[in-house]
N, CA, C and O atoms as CSV, one atom per row, in Angstrom:
chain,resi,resn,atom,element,x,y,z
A,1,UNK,N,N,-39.774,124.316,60.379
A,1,UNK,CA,C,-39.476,123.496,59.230
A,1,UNK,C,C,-40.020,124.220,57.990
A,1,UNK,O,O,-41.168,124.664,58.017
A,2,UNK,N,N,-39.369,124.335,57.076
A,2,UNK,CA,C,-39.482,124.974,55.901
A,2,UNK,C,C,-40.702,124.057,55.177
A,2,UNK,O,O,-40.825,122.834,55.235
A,3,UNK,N,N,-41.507,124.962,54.524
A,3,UNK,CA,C,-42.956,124.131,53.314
A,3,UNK,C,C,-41.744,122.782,52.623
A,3,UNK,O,O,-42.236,121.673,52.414
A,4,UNK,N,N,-40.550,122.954,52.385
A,4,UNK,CA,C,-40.110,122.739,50.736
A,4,UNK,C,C,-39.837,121.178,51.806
A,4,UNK,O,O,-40.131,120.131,51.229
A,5,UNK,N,N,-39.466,121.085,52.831
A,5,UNK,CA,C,-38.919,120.077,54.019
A,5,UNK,C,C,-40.361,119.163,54.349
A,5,UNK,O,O,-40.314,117.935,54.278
A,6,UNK,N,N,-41.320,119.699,54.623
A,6,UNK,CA,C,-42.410,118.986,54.847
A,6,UNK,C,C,-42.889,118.497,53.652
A,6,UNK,O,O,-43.540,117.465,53.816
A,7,UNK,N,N,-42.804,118.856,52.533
A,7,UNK,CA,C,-43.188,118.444,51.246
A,7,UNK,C,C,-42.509,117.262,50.862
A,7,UNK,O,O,-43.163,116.251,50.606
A,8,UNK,N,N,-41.258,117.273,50.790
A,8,UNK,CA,C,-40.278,116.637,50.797
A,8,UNK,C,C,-40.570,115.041,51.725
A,8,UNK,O,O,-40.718,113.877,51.352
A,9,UNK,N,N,-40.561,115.486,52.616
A,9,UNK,CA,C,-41.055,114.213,53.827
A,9,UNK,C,C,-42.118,113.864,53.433
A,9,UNK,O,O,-42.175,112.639,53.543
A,10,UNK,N,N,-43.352,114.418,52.871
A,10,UNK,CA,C,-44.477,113.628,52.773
A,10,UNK,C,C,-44.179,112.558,51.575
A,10,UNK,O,O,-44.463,111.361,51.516
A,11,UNK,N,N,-43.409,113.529,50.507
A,11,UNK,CA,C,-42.890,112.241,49.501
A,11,UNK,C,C,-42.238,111.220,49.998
A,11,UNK,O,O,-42.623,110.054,49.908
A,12,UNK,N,N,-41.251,111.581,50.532
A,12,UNK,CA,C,-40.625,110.042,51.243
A,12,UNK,C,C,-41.233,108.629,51.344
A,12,UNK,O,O,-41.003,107.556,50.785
A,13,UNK,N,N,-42.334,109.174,52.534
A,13,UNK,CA,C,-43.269,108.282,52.767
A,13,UNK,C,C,-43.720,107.369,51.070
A,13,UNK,O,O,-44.121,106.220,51.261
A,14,UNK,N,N,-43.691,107.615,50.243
A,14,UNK,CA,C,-43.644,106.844,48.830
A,14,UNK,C,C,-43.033,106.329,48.388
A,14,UNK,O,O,-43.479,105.437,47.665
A,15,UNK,N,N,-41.445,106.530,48.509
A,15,UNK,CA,C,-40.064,106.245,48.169
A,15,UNK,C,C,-40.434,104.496,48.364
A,15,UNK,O,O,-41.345,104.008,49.032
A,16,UNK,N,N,-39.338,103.750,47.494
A,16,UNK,CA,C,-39.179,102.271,47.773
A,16,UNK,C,C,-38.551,102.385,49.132
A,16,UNK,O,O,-38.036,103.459,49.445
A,17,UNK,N,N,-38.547,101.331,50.001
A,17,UNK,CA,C,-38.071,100.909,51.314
A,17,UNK,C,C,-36.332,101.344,51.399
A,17,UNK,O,O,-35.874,101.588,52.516
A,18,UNK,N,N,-35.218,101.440,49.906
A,18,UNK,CA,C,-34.093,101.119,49.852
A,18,UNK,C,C,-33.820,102.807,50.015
A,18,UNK,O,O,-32.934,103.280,50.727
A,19,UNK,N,N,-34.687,103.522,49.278
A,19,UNK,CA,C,-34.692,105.193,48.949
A,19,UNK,C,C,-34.683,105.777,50.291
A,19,UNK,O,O,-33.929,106.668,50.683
A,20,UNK,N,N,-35.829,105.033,51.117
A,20,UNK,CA,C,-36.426,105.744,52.606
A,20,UNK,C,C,-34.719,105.547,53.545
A,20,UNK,O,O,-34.235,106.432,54.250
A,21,UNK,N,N,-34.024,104.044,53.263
A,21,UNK,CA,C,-33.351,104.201,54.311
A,21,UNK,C,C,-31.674,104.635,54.152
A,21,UNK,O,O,-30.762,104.673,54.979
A,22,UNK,N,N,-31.737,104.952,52.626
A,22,UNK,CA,C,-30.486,106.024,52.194
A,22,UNK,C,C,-30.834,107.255,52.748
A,22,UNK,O,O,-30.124,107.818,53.581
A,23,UNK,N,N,-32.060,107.776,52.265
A,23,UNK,CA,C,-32.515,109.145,52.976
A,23,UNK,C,C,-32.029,109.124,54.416
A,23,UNK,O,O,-31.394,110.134,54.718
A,24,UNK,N,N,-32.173,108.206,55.390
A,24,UNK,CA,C,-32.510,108.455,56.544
A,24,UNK,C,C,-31.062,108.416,57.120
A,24,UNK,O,O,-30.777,109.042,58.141
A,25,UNK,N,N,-30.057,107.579,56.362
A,25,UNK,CA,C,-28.641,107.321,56.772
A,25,UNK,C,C,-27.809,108.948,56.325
A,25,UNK,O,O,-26.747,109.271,56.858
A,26,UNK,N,N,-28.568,109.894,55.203
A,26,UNK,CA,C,-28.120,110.879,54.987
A,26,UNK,C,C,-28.662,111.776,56.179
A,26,UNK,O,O,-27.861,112.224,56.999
A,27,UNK,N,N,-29.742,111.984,56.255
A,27,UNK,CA,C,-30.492,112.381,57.374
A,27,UNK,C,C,-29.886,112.690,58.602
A,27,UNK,O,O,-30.008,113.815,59.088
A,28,UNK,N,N,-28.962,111.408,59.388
A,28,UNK,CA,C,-28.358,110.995,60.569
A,28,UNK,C,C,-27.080,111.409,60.164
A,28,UNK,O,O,-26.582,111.892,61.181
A,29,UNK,N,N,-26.156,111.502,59.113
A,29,UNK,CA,C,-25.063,111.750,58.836
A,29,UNK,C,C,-24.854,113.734,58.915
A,29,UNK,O,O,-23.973,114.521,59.258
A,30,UNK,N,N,-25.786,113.781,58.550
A,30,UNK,CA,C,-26.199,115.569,58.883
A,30,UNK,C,C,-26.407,116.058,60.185
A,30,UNK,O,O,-25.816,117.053,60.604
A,31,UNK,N,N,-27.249,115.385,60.874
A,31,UNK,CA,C,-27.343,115.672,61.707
A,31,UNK,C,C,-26.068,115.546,63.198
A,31,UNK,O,O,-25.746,116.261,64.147
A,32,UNK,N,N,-25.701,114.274,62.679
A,32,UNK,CA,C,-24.433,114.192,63.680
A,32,UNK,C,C,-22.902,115.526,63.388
A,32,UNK,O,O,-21.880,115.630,64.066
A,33,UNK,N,N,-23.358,116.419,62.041
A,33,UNK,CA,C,-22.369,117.327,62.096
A,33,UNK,C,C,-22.577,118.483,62.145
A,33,UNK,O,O,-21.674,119.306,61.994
A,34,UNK,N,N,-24.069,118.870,62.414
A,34,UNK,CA,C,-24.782,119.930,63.029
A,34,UNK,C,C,-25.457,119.921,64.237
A,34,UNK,O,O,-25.845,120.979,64.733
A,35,UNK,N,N,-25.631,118.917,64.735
A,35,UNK,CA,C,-26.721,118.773,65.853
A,35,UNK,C,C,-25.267,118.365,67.333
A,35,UNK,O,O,-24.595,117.342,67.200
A,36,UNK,N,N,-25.068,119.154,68.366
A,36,UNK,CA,C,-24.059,118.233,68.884
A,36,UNK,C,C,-24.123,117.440,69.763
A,36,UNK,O,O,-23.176,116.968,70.391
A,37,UNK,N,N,-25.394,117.189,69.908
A,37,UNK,CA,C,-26.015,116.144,70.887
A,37,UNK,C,C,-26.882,115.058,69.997
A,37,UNK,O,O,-27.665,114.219,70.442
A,38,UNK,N,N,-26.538,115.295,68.647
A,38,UNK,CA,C,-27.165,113.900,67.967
A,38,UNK,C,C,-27.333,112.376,68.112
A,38,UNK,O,O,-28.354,111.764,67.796
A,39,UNK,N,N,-26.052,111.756,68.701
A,39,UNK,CA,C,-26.052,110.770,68.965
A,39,UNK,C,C,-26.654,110.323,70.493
A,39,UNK,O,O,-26.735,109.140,70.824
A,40,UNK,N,N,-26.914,111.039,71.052
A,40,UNK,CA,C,-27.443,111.039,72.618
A,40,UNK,C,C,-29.010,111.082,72.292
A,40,UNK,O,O,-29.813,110.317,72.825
A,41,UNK,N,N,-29.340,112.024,71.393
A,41,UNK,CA,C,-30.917,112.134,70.854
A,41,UNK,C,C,-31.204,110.454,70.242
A,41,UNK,O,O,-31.933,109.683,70.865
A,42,UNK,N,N,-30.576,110.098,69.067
A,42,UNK,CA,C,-30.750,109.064,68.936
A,42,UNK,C,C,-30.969,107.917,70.269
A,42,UNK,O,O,-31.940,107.225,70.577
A,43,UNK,N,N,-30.090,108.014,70.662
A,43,UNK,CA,C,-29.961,106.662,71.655
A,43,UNK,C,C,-30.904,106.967,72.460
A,43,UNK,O,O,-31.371,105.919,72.907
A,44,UNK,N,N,-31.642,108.239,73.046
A,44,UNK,CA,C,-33.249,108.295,73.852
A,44,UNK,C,C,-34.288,107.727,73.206
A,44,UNK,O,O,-35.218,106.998,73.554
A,45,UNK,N,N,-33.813,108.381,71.844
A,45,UNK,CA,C,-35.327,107.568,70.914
A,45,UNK,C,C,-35.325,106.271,71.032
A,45,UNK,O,O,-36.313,105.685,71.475
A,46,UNK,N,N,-33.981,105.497,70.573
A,46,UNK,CA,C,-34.008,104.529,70.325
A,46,UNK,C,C,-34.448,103.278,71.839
A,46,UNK,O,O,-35.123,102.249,71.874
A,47,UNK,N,N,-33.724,103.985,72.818
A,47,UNK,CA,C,-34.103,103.510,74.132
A,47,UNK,C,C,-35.693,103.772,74.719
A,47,UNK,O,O,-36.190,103.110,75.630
A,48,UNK,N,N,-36.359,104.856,74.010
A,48,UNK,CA,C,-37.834,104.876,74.218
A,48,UNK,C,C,-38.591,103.986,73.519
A,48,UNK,O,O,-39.333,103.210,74.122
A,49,UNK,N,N,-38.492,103.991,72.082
A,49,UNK,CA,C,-39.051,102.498,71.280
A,49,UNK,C,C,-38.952,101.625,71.721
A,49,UNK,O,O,-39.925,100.884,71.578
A,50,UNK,N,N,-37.837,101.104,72.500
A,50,UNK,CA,C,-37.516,99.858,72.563
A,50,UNK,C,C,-38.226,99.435,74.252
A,50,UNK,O,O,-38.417,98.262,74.574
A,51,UNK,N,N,-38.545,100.617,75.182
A,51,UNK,CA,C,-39.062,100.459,76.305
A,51,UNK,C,C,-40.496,100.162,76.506
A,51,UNK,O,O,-41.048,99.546,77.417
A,52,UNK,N,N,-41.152,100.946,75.068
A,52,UNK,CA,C,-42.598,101.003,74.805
A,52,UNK,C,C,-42.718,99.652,74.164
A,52,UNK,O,O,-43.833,99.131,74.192
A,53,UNK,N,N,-41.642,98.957,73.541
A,53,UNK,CA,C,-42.219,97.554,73.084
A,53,UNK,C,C,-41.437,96.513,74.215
A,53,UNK,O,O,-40.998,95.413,73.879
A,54,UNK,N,N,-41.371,96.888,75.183
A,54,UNK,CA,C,-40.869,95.787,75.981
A,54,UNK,C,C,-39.303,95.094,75.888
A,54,UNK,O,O,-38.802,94.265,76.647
A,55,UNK,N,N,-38.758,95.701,74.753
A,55,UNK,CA,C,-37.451,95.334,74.399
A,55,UNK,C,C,-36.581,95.796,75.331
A,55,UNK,O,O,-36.976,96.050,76.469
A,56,UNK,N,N,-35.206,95.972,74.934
A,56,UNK,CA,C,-34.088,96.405,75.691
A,56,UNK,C,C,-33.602,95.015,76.793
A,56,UNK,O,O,-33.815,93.803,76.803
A,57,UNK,N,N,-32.875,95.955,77.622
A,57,UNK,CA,C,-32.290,95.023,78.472
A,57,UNK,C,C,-32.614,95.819,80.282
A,57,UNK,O,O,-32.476,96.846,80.946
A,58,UNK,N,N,-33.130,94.369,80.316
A,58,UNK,CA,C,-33.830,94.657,82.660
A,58,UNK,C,C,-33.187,95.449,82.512
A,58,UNK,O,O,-32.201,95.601,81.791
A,59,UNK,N,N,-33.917,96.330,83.506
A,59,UNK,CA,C,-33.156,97.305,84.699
A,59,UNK,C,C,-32.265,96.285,85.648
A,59,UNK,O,O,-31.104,96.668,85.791
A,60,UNK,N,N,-32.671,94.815,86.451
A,60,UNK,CA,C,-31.965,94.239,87.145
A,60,UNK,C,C,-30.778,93.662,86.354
A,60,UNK,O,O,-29.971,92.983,86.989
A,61,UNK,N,N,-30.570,93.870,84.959
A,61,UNK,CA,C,-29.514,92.961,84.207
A,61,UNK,C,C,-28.387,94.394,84.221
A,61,UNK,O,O,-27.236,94.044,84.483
A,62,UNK,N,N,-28.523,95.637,84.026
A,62,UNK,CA,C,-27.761,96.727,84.066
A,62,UNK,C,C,-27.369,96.786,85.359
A,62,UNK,O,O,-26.243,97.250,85.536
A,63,UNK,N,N,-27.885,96.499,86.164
A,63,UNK,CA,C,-27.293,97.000,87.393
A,63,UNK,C,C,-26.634,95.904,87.890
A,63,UNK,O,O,-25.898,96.142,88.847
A,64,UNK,N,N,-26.704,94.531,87.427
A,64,UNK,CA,C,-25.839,93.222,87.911
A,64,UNK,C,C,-24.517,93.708,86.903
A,64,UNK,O,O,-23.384,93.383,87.257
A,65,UNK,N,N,-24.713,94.493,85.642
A,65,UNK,CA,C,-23.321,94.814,84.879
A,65,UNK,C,C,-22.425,95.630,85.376
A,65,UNK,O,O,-21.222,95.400,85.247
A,66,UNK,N,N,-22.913,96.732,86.033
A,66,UNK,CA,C,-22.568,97.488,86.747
A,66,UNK,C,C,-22.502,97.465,88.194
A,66,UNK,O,O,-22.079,98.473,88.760
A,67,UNK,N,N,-22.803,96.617,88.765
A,67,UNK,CA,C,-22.590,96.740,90.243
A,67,UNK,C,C,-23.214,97.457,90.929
A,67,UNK,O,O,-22.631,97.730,91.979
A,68,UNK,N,N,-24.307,97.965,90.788
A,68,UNK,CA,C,-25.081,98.373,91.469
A,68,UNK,C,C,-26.583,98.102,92.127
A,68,UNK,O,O,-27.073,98.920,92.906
């Protein structure tokens, strides 16, 4: 990561709440046209947050959806 990128990010963290989540929708919009496994990265993260807070959906409720 470039100095000018980490600099950058530490400002963020200051930005009003509306700034942080334009940034972050630009952020994800970049990345889904350089990265080609972006949306798969997302959905681990998002499926790891959500495992570490107890969220998501059973393991026994996926597998009654699926049949298995």
């Amino acid at each position: 990561m470039t100095q000018k990128l980490i600099d950058l990010r530490q400002r963020v963290e200051t930005w009003p709440k509306e700034a942080q989540d334009e940034a972050l929708e630009s952020l994800q919009a970049i990345e889904e046209d350089f990265v080609s496994d972006a949306e798969l990265a997302r959905d681990l993260t998002r499926a790891e947050k959500e495992m570490r807070h107890g969220a998501g959906t059973p393991q026994e409720e996926v597998f009654e959806r699926f049949g298995t």
